[in-house]
Each structure stands twice: as structure tokens, then as C-alpha cells.
C-alpha positions as semicolon CSV with decimal commas, in nm:
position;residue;x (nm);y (nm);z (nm)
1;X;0,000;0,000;0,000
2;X;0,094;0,334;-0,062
3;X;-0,106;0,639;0,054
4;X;-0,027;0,949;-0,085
5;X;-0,267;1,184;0,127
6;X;-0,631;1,022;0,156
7;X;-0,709;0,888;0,491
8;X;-0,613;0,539;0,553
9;X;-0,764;0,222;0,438
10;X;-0,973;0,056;0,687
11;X;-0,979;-0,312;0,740
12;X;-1,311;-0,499;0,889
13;X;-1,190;-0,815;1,024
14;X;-1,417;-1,046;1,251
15;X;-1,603;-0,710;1,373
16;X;-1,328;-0,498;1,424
17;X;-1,230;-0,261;1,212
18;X;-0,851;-0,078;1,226
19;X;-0,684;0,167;1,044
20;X;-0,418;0,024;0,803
21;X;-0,159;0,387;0,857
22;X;0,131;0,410;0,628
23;X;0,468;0,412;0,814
24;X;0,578;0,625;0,616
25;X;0,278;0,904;0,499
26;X;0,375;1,023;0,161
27;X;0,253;1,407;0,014
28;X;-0,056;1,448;-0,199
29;X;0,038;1,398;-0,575
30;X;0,221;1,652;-0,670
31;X;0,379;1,838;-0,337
32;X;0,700;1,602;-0,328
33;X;0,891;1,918;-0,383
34;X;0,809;1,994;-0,064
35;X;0,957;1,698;0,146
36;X;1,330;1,636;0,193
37;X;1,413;1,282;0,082
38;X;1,199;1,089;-0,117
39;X;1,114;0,728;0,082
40;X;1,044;0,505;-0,145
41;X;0,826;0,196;0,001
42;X;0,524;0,054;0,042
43;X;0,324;-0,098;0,323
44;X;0,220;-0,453;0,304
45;X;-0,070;-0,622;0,505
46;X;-0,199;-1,006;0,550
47;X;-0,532;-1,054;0,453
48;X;-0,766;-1,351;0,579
49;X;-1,077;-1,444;0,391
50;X;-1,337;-1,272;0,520
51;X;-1,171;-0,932;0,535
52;X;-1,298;-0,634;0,407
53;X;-1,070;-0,352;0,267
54;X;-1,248;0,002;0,271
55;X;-1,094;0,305;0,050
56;X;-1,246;0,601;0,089
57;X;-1,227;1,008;0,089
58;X;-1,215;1,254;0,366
59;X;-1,583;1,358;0,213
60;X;-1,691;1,050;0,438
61;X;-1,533;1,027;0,758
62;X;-1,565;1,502;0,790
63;X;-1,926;1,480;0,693
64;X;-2,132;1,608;0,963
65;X;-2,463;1,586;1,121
66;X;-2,700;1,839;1,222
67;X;-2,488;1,896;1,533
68;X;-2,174;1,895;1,359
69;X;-2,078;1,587;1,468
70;X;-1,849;1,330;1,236
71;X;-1,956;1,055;1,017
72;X;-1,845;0,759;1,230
73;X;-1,729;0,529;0,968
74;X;-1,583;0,225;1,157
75;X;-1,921;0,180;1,349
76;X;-2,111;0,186;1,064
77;X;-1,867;-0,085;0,873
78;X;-1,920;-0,289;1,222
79;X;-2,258;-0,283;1,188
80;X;-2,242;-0,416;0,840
81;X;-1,998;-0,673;0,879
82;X;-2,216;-0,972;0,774
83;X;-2,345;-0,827;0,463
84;X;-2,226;-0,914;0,087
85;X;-2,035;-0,693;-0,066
86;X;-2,326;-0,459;-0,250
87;X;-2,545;-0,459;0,033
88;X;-2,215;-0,351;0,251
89;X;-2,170;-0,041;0,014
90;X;-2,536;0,026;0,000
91;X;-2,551;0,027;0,390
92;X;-2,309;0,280;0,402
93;X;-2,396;0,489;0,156
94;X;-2,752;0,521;0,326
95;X;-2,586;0,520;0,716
96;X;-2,375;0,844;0,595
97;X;-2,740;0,985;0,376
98;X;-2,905;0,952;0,673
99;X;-2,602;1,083;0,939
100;X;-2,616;1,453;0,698
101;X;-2,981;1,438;0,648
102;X;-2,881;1,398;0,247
103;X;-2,665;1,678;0,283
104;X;-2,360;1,607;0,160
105;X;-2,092;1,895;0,154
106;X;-1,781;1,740;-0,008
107;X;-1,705;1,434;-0,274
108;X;-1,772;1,132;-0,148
109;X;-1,592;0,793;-0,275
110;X;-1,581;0,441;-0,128
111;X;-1,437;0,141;-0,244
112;X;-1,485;-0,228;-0,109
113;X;-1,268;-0,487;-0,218
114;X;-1,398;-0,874;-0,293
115;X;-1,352;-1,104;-0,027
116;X;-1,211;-1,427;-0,115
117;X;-1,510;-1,586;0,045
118;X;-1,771;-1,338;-0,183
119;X;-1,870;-1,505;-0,563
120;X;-1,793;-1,163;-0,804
121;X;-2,090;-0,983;-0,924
């Protein structure tokens, strides 16, 4: 894995989902003029069947209710957890909907991967 300034991945195994954080955080596209040095690797994790991989923008996890409180993400993947993979993305989708009231005020983007134990679509 290599981030290069979205939030990290987050990985939903048995119920608990963690943050997969880069050891080394890299700059957005086009800023590496701006660090000294240049590190050049990537971060590998072990995956079990089962897991789910979440990508996603900070559009999801700074979206805000009514009272300006965050989207809480890792909750809602929790609460999904035994779900396929489109009804996963769907419940999300409609957790965060229903968190801002349909108001969404930034771009949004989330991407599952296919567990080993999930038949493609």
C-alpha cells in the first residue's frame, strides 16, 4: 500500500475494524517538492478471507450531522460486517445519507474490495 494523502484504508476483520496507517505518509500527488528525501516503500498487510478492505475520501469520515458531529465510519462498517459486498456499500452509503440528512458537503468515494469468500458480481 501506498497512501499518498487520503485517509487510511480501513480493514473490517471479525467485527473490528482498524486503520491500516502508512509508516511512512507520503505528500498528496504533486507536493513532493516539498519533502526532503523521497522514501520510497510501500506498506504490506496479510489478509484472511473474510476481510474487508475500505478506500475512501475525507468527504466521508468530515461529513457532519446536524450537530456537527463526524460521520463515524468504523461503526457503521461494524454494523455491516455480515453483509455481501453490494449490500455492505449500499448500507453505508444510506448510514452516511441519513447521518447529513442527504446533505452532503464534499465528494464522497468508497471502495470495497472482494472477499475471497464473496462469488464476483
Amino acid at each position: 500500500m501506498v497512501n499518498r494523502g487520503h485517509p487510511p484504508p480501513l480493514l473490517l476483520r471479525d467485527g473490528t475494524v482498524r486503520a491500516l496507517a502508512p509508516t511512512s505518509p507520503l505528500p498528496p500527488l504533486g507536493l513532493e517538492e516539498f519533502v526532503h528525501g523521497r522514501p520510497g516503500w510501500t506498506d504490506t498487510y496479510p489478509f484472511a478471507p473474510g476481510d474487508r478492505l475500505v478506500l475512501h475520501t475525507d468527504g466521508v469520515i468530515e461529513a457532519r450531522d446536524g450537530d456537527h458531529r463526524f460521520f463515524d465510519l468504523p461503526t457503521a462498517m461494524a454494523a455491516l460486517r455480515g453483509h455481501a459486498r453490494q449490500a455492505f456499500l449500499d448500507g453505508l452509503r444510506q448510514a452516511l445519507l441519513r447521518h447529513t440528512q442527504g446533505a452532503l458537503a464534499d465528494d464522497v468515494a468508497v471502495v470495497v474490495d472482494r472477499t475471497q469468500d464473496e462469488a464476483p458480481h
